[in-house]
C-alpha positions as CSV (number, residue, x, y, z in Angstrom):
1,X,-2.2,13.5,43.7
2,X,1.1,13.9,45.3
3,X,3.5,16.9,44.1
4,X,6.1,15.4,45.2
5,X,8.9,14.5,42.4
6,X,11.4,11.9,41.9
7,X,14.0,12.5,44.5
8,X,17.7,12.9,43.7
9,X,20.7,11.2,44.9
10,X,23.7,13.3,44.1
11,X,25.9,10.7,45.3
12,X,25.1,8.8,42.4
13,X,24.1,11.6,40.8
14,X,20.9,9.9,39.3
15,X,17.2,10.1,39.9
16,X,15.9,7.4,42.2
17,X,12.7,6.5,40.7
18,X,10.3,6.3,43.5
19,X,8.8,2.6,43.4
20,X,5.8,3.1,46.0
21,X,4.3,6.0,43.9
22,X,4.4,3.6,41.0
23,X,1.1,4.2,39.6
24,X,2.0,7.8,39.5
25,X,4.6,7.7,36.5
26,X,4.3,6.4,32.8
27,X,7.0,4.6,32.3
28,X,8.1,4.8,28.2
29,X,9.1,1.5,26.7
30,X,10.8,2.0,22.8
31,X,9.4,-0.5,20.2
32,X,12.4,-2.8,20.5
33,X,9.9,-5.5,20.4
34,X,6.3,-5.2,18.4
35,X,5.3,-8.9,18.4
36,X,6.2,-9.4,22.3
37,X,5.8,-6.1,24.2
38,X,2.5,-5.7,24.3
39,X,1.6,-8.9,26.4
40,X,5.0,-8.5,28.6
41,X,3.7,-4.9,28.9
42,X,0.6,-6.0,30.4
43,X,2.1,-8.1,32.4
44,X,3.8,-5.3,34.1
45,X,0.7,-3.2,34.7
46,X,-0.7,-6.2,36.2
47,X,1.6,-5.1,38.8
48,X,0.6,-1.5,39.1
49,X,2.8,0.0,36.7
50,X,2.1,2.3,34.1
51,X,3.7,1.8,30.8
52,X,3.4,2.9,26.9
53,X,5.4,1.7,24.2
54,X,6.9,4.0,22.2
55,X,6.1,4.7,18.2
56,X,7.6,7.5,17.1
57,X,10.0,6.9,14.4
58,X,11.4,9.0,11.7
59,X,14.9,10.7,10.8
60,X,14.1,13.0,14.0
61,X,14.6,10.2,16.6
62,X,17.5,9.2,15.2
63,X,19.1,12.9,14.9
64,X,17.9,13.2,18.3
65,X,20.1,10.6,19.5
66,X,23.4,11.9,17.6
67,X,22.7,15.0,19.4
68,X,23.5,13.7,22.6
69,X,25.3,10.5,22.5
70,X,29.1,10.1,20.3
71,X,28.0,9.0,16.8
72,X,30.6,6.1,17.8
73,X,28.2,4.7,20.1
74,X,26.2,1.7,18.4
75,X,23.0,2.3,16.4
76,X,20.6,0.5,19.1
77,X,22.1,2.9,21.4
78,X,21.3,6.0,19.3
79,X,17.4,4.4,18.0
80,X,16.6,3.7,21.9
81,X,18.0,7.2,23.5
82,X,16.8,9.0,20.5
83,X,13.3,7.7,20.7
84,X,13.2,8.1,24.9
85,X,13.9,12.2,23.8
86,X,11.8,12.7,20.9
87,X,8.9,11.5,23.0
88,X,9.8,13.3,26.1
89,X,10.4,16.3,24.0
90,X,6.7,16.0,22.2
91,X,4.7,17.1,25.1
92,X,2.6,14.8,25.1
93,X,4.5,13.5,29.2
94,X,4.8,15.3,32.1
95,X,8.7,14.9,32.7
96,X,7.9,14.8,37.0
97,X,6.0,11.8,36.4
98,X,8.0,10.1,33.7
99,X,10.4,7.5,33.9
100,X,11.9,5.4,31.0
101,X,12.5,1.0,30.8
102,X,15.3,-0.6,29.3
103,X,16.2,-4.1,28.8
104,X,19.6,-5.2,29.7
105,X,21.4,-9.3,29.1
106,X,24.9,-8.3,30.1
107,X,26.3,-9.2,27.9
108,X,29.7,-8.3,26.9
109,X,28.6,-5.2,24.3
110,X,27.8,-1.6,24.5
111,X,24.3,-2.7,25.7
112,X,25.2,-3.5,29.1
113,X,26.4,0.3,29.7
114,X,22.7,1.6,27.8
115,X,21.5,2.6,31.3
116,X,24.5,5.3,32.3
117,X,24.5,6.4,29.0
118,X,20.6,6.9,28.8
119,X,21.2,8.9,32.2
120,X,23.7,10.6,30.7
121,X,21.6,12.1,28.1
122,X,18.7,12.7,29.9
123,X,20.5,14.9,32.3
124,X,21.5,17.5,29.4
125,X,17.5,18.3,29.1
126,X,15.2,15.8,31.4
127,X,17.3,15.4,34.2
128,X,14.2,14.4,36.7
129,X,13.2,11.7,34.8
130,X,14.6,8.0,36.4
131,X,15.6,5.3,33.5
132,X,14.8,1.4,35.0
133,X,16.3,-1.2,33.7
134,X,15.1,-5.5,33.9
135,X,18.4,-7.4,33.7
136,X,19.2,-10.7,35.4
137,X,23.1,-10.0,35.4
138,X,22.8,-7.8,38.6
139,X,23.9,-4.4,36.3
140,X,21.5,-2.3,38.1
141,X,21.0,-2.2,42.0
142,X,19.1,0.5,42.5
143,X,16.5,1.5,39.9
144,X,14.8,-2.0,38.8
145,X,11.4,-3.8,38.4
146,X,10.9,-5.7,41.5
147,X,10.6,-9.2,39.5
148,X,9.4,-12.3,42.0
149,X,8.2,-16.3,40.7
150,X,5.3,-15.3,38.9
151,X,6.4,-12.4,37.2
152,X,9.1,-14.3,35.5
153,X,6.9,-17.0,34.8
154,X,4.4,-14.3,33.1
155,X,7.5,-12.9,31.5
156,X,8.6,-16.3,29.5
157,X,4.7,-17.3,28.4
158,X,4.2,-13.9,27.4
159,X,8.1,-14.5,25.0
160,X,6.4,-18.0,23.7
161,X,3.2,-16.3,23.1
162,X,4.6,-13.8,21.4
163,X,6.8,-15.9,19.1
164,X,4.0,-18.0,18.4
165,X,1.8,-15.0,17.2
166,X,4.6,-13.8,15.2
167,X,5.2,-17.0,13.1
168,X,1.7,-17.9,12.6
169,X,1.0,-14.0,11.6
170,X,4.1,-14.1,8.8
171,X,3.0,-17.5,7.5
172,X,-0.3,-16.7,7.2
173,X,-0.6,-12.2,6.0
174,X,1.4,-13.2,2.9
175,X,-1.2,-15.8,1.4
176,X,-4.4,-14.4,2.8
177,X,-7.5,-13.9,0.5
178,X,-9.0,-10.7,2.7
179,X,-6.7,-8.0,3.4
180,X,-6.5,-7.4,6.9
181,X,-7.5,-11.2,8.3
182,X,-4.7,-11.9,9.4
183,X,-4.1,-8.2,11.8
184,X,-7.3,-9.5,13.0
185,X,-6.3,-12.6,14.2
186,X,-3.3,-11.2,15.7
187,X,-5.5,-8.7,17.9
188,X,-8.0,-11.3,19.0
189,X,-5.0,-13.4,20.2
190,X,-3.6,-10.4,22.0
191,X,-6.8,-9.7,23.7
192,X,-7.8,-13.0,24.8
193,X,-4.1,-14.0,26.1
194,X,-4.0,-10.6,28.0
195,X,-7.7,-11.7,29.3
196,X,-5.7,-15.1,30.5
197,X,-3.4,-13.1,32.3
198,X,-5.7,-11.1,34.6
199,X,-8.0,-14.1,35.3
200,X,-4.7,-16.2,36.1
201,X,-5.1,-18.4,33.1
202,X,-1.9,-17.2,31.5
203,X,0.3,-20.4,31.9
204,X,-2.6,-22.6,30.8
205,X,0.0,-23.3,27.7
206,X,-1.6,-25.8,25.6
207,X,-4.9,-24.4,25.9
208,X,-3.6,-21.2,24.6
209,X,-1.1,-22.3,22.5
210,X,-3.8,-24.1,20.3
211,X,-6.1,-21.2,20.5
212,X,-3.8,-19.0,18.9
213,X,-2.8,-22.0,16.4
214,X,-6.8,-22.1,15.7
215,X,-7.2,-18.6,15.6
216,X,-4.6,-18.2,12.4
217,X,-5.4,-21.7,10.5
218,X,-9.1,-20.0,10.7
219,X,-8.1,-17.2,8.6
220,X,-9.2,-18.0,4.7
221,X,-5.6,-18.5,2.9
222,X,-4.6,-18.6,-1.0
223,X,-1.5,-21.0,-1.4
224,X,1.0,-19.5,-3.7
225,X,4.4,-19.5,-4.1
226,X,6.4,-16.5,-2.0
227,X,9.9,-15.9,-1.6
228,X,10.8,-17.2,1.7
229,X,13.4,-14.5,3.3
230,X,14.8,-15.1,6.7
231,X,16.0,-12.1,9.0
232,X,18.9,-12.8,11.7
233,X,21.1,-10.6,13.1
234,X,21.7,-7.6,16.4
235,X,18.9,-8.6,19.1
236,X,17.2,-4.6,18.6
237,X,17.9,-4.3,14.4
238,X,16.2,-7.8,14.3
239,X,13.3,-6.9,15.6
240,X,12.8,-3.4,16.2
241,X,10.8,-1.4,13.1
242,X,12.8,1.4,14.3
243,X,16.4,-0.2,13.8
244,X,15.8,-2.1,10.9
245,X,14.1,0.7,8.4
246,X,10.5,-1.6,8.9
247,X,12.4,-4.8,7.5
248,X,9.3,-7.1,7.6
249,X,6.9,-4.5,6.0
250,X,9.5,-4.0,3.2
251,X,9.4,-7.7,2.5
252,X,5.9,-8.2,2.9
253,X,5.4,-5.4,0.1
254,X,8.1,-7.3,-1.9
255,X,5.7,-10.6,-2.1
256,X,7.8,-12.1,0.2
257,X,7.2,-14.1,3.2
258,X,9.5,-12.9,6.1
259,X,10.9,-15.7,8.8
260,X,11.7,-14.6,11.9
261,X,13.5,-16.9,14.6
262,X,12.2,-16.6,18.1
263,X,13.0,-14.4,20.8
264,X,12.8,-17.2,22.9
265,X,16.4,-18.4,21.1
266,X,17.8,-15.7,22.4
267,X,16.6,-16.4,25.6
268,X,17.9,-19.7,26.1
269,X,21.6,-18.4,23.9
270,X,22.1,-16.5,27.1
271,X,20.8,-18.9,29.7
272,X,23.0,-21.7,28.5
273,X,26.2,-19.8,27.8
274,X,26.1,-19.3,31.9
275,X,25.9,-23.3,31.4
276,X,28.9,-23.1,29.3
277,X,31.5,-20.8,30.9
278,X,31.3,-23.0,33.7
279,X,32.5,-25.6,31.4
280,X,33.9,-23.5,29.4
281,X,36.1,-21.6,32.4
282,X,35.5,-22.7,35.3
283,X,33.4,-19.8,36.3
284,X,30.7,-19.3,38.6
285,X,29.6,-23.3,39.1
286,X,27.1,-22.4,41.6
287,X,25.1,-19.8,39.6
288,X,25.3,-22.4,36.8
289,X,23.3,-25.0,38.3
290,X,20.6,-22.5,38.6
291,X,20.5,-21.6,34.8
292,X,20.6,-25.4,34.1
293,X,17.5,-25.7,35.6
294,X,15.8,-23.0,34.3
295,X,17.1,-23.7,30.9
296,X,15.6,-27.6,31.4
297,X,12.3,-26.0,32.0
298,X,12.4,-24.0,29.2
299,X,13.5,-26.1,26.8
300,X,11.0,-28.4,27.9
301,X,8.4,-26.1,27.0
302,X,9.1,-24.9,23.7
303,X,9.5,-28.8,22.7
304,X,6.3,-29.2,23.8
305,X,5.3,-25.7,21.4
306,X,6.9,-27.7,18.6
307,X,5.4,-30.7,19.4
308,X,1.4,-28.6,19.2
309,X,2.4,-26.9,16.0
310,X,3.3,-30.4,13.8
311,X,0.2,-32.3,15.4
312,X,-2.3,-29.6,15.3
313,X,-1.6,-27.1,12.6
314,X,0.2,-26.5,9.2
315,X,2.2,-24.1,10.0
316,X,6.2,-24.7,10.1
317,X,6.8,-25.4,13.6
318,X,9.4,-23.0,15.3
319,X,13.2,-24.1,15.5
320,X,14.5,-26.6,18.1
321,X,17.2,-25.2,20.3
322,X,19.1,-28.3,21.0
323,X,19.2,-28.7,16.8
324,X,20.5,-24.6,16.7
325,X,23.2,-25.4,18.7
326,X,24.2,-28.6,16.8
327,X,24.0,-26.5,13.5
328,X,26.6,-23.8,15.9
329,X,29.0,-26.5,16.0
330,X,29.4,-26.6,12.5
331,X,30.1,-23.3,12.4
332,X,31.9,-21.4,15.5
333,X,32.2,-22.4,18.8
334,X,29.8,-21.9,21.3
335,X,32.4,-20.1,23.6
336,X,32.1,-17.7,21.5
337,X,29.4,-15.6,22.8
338,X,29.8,-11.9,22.4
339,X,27.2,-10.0,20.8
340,X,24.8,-12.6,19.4
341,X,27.9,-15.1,19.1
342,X,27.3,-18.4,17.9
343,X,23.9,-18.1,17.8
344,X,23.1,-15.7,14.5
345,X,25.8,-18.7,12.1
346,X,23.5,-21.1,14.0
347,X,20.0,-19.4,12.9
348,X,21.3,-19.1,9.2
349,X,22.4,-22.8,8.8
350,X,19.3,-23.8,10.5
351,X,17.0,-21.7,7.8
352,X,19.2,-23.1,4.9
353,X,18.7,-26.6,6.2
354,X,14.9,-26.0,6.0
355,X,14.9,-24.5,2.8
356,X,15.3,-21.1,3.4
357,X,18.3,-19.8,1.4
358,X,17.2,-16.2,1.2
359,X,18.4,-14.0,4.8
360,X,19.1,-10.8,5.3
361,X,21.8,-10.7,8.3
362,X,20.7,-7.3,10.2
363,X,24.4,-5.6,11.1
364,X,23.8,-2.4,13.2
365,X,26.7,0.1,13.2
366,X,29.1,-0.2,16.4
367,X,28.5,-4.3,17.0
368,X,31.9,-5.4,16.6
369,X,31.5,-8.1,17.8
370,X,28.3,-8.8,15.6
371,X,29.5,-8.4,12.7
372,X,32.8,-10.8,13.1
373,X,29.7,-13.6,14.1
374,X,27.5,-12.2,11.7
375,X,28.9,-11.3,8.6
376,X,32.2,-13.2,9.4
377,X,30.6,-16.3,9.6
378,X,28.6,-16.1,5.9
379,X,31.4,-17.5,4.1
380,X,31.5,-21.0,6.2
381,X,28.0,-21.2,6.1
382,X,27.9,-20.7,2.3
383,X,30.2,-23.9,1.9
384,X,28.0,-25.9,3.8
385,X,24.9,-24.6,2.0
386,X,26.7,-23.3,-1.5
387,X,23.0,-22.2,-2.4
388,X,22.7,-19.7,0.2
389,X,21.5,-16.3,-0.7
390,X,22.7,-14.3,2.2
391,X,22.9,-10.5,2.5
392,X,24.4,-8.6,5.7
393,X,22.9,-5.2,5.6
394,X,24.3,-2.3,7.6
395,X,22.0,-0.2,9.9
396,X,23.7,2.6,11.3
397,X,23.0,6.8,11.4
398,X,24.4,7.7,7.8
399,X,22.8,4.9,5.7
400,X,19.9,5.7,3.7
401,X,17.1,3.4,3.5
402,X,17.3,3.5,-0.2
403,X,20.8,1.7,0.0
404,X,19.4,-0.7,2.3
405,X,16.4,-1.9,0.4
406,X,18.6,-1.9,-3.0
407,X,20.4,-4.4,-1.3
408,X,17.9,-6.8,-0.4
409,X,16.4,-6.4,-4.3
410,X,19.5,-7.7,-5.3
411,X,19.1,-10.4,-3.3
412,X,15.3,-10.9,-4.3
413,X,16.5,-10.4,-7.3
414,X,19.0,-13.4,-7.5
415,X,16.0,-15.5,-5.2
416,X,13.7,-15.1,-8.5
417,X,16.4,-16.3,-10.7
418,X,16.3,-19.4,-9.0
């Protein structure tokens, strides 16, 4: 093996991370994403990259990422760069052949500068180690995954995959008769989809969409009633274990039956606000055009996902798009985009609507902008649904996850009144 490390630019000051030596490095991915990562992992090392997601969690990761970023710097921020250092600092990776992956939408938030200030921390202790980034708002020139066609193709079945898995898992762990059924059924899903993908049957999607439909209405289930909680909010604290104190776990061992929206939501929030600031602002028409066709195409297939779930299964079928950003309208305007924008007031009148009064809106500490769409918007939503049970809890450095969870039991509390 080469001995050659990861060669310095000092005009830019940053390691360049050396892309033809790729199967050289493990590149560290934090756990921003359970349900989805592992499939969209694999679909990177279909490409000859290394890569590990990252577990490591604790009050260590977290005091690792005050240590060297400004405790005014938003919780993601501080969960992500924290984790990238406890891990490097474990070990357990050879810092000459590391490198570290990072998700960027470029959006107008503190997310879209995580890369120089990942850098930034790094060099203080790890200053070999390159950070990548995947964006598609150009942020990054240098250090990126070379994405083509079929990557990004593997890269959107792998999202609706993943959402899939993830609803069919939460409506079916809550109410099964054998601990542990359900876990199962999520790994032979995993195994068999990343099977797809080598043998290039990945974007076979109603085959596989109704094997992972089978796979969960196979698993022996109790029907009973459960407190239906829904969980919007941040992108990361949404999602990530990490960021949100293991949210879903908490309200699994409340008895309650956690509802996710989809990542794929998220997906399209950001393709179709291109869409709209061209209507919006008359900006960039001809990059527009482009992310009206790709949002056409994937619209189209999560209809079609909707469509599979009614007709061949009993589970509730995921939200319609289109129908989020009607509920939006009621709401905020869709110009308003910053953050998560319009689309976390959308997500909670869209659960009310279908029953679900109970959600926890996920705030992390330093979102502005998230909060003012998040927590700002509870009130209007309340007086079109006045039986909404809604709870914004904070995530940030100093809150204990005591506080946190006292919170919600209020709010379970209040559910059981009902």
């Amino acid at each position: 093996m080469s001995t050659e490390k990861a060669t310095v630019d000092f005009t830019e000051n940053y390691p360049k991370f050396p892309d033809e030596k790729r199967s050289e490095y493990t590149i560290l991915v934090p756990d921003m994403l359970p349900w989805h990562f592992e499939l969209l992992i694999h679909a990177i090392e279909k490409r000859g990259y290394r890569m590990e997601m990252l577990t490591n969690h604790g009050r260590q990761v977290i005091d690792e990422g005050l240590k060297h970023v400004h405790n005014d710097t938003c919780f993601p921020a501080l969960c992500v760069i924290g984790q990238f250092l406890d891990a490097l600092k474990s070990g357990k990776y050879d810092p000459d052949r590391t490198a570290v992956l990072i998700t960027q939408s470029g959006g107008g938030c503190r997310a879209s500068n995580y890369v120089p200030l990942i850098r930034k921390a790094l060099k203080a202790e790890f200053p070999q180690v390159p950070v990548l980034s995947i964006n598609f708002a150009g942020l990054e020139k240098g250090n990126t995954l070379k994405i083509d066609v079929p990557f990004l193709f593997d890269l959107f079945y792998g999202i609706f995959y993943g959402d899939l898995i993830m609803t069919c898992f939460n409506q079916t762990m809550p109410y099964e008769k054998e601990a542990g059924a359900a876990e199962a059924a999520r790994s032979l899903c995993l195994d068999t989809l990343k099977k797809a993908l080598d043998e290039g049957t990945f974007h076979k999607f109603k085959r596989n969409v109704l094997f992972i439909l089978e796979t969960f209405s196979a698993v022996p289930v109790e029907k009973r009633e459960k407190i239906k909680v829904g969980i919007v909010g941040e992108i990361y604290v949404k999602y990530s274990p990490l960021g949100n104190s293991d949210l879903e776990k908490f309200l699994l061992s409340e008895g309650c039956e956690p509802v996710v929206p989809a990542l794929m939501d998220f997906i399209l929030y950001c393709v179709i606000n291109n869409v709209n600031d061209a209507k919006l602002y008359g900006t960039h028409r001809g990059r527009a055009f482009l992310f009206r066709i790709a949002y056409r195409y994937l619209y189209k297939r999560q209809k079609r996902l909707i469509a599979l779930m009614q007709k061949r299964s009993g589970f509730a079928p995921l939200h319609d798009f289109e129908h989020l950003r009607r509920c939006a309208d009621e709401v905020l305007n869709q110009g308003v985009k910053m953050g998560e924008g319009w689309l976390i007031p959308a997500e909670m009148a869209a659960l009310c609507e279908t029953g679900i009064e109970n959600i926890v809106c996920a705030q992390p500490f330093g979102c502005l902008p998230n909060h003012i769409a998040g927590k700002g918007a509870v009130r209007t939503v309340k007086k079109l649904f006045p039986d909404a049970n809604i709870v914004p809890v904070d995530y940030d450095p100093s809150a204990t996850r005591v506080n946190q969870e006292n919170r919600i039991k209020l709010m379970l509390a209040q559910a059981r009144e009902k």
